[in-house]
C-alpha positions as CSV (number, residue, x, y, z in Angstrom):
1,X,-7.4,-10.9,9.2
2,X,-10.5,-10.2,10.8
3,X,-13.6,-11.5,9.4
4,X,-16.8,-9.5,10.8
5,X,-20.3,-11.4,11.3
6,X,-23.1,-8.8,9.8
7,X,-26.4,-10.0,11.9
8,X,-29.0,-7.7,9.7
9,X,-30.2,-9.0,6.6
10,X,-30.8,-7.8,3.5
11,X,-34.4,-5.9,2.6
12,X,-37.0,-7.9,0.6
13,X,-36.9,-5.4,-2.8
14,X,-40.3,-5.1,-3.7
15,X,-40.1,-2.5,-6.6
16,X,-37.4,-0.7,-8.4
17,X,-38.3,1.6,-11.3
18,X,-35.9,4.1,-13.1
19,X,-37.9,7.8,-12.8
20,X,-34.8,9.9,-14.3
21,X,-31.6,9.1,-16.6
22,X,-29.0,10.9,-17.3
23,X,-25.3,10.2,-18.6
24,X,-23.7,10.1,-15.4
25,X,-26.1,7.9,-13.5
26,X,-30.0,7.2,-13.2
27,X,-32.1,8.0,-10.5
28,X,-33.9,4.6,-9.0
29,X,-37.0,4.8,-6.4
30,X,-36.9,1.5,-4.7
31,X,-39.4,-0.1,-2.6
32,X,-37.9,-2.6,-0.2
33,X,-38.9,-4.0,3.4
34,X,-37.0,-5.2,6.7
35,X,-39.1,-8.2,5.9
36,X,-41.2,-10.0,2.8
37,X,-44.4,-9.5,4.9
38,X,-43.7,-6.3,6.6
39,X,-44.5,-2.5,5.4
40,X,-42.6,-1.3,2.5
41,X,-40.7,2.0,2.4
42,X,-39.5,4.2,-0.4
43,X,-36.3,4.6,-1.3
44,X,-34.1,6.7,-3.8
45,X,-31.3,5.1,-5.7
46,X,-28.6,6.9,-7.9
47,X,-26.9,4.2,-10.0
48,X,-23.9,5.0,-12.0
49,X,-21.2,2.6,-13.5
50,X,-18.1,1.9,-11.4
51,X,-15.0,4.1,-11.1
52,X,-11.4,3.8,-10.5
53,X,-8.9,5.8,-8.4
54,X,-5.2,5.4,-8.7
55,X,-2.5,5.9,-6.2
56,X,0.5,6.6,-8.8
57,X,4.1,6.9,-8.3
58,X,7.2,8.1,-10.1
59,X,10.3,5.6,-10.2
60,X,11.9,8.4,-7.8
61,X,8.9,8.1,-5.6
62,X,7.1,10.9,-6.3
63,X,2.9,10.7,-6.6
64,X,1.4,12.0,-9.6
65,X,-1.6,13.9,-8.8
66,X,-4.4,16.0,-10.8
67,X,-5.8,19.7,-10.7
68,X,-9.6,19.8,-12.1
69,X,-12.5,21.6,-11.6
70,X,-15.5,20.1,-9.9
71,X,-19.1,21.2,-10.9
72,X,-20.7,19.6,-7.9
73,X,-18.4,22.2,-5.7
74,X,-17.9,24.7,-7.8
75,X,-14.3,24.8,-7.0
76,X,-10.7,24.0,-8.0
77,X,-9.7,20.3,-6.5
78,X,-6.2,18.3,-6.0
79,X,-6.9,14.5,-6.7
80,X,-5.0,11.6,-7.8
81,X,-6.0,10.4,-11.4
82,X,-9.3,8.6,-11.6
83,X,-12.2,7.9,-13.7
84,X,-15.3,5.9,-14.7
85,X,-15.1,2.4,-16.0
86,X,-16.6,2.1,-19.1
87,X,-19.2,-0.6,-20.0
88,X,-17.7,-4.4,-20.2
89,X,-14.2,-2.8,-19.3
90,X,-12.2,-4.6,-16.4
91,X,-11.4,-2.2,-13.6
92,X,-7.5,-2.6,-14.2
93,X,-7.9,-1.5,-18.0
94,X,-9.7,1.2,-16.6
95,X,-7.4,2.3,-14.6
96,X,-4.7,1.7,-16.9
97,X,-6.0,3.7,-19.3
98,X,-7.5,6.8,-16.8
99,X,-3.5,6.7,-16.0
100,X,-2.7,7.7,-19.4
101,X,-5.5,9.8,-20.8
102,X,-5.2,12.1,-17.4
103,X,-1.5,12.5,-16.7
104,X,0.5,11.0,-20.0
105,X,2.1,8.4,-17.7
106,X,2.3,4.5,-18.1
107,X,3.3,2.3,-14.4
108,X,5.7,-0.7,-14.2
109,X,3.7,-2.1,-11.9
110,X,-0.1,-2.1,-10.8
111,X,-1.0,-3.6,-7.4
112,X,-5.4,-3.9,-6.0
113,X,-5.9,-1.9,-3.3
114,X,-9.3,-3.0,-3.0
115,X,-12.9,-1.1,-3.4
116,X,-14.8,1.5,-1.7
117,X,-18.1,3.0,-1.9
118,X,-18.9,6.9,-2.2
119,X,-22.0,6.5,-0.5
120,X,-23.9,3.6,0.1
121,X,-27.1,5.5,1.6
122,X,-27.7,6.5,-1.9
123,X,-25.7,5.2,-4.6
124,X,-25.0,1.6,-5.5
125,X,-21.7,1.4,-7.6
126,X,-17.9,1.0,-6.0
127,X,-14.8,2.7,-6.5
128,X,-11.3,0.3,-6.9
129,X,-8.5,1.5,-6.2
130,X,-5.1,0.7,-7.6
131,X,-1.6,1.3,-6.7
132,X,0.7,1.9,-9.4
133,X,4.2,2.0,-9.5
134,X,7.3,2.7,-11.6
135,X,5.3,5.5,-13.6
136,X,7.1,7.2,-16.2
137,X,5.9,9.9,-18.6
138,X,5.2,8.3,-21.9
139,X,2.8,10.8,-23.7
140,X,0.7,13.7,-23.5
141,X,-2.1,13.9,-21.5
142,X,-5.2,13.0,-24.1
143,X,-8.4,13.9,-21.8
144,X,-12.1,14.8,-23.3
145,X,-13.4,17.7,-24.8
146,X,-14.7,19.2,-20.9
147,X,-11.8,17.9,-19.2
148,X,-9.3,20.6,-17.9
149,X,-6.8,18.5,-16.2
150,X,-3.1,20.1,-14.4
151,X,-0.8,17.1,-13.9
152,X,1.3,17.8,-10.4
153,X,4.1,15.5,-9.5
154,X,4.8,15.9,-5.5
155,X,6.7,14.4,-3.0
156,X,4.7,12.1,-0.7
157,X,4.9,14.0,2.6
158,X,4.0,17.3,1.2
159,X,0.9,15.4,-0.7
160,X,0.3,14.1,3.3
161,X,0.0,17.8,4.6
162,X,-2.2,18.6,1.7
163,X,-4.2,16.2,3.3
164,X,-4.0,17.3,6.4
165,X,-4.6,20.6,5.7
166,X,-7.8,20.5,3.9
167,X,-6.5,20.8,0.2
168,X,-7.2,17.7,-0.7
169,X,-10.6,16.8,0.2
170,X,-12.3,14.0,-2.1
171,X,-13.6,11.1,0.2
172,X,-12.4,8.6,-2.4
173,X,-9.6,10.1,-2.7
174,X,-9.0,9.9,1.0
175,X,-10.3,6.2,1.0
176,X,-7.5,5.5,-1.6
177,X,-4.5,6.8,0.8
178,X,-6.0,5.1,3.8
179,X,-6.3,1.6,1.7
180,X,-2.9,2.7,-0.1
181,X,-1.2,3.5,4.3
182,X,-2.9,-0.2,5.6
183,X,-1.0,-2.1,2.6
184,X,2.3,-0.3,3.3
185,X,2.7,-0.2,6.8
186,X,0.6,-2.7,8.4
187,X,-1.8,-2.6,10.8
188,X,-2.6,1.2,12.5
């Protein structure tokens, strides 16, 4: 495994102070400088809590995937199941139950796939992805009063050309398969 050397170091934070809140994350401006006696920049921050993406599979190797509607894009999307981790929840419970509440499905077999960030630029939380295996359907879906979820169950190489055709689109989403293809078949 390669190990890379990062030769910047971290900015000196000078300042943080929340201007905005909402329910979904808080907006941070930050000051911070290359150095503790150098000039200071600003710098806007949206922190949220951390979230979960699964990559889930059927015992007959099929991956179970979710239809929702997406405010930020105003459109219809094709994801696999995910959601936020809620506060003093492990990751894995989180996923466990996202699994559940999303699709009605319970795994054999949960594996880390590791973490990602949506955008480090601007937001500070991660994303950890699991792969889950041996799913079988074991209830209804139970999602929230503004979740409008479609459960899809597809075979893996027709998921791929959703991909590759633009129908599946969410970076994290895309991080998840990438992370999910590395642990499955090696090195690229």
């Amino acid at each position: 495994m390669s190990e890379f050397i990062f030769r910047k170091r971290k900015w000196c934070l000078l300042k943080d102070k929340k201007v905005y809140g909402t329910p979904v994350f808080d907006l941070h401006e930050k000051e911070a400088a290359p150095e503790k006696n150098s000039d200071a920049g600003k710098f806007y921050v949206l922190k949220a809590p951390e979230w979960i993406n699964i990559m889930a599979f059927t015992a007959d190797g099929r991956i179970i995937l979710v239809e929702q509607y997406r405010h930020g894009t105003g459109d219809v999307t094709l994801e696999i199941p995910g959601g936020i981790v809620d506060p003093g929840e492990h990751p894995r419970t989180s996923a466990e139950r996202e699994l559940r509440e999303e699709t009605g499905h319970t795994a054999g077999s949960w594996s880390y796939l590791g973490k990602t960030s949506a955008n480090p630029a601007i937001m500070n939380n991660y994303t950890h992805l699991f792969l889950a295996t041996e799913c079988r359907k074991t209830g209804s879906p139970d999602t929230g009063e503004f979740e409008d979820i479609g459960v899809h169950l597809m075979e893996p190489g027709r998921f791929y050309d959703c991909i590759r055709d633009g129908t599946v689109h969410h970076a994290i989403v895309l991080a998840a398969v990438t992370r999910f293809l590395l642990s499955t078949s090696g090195n690229l």
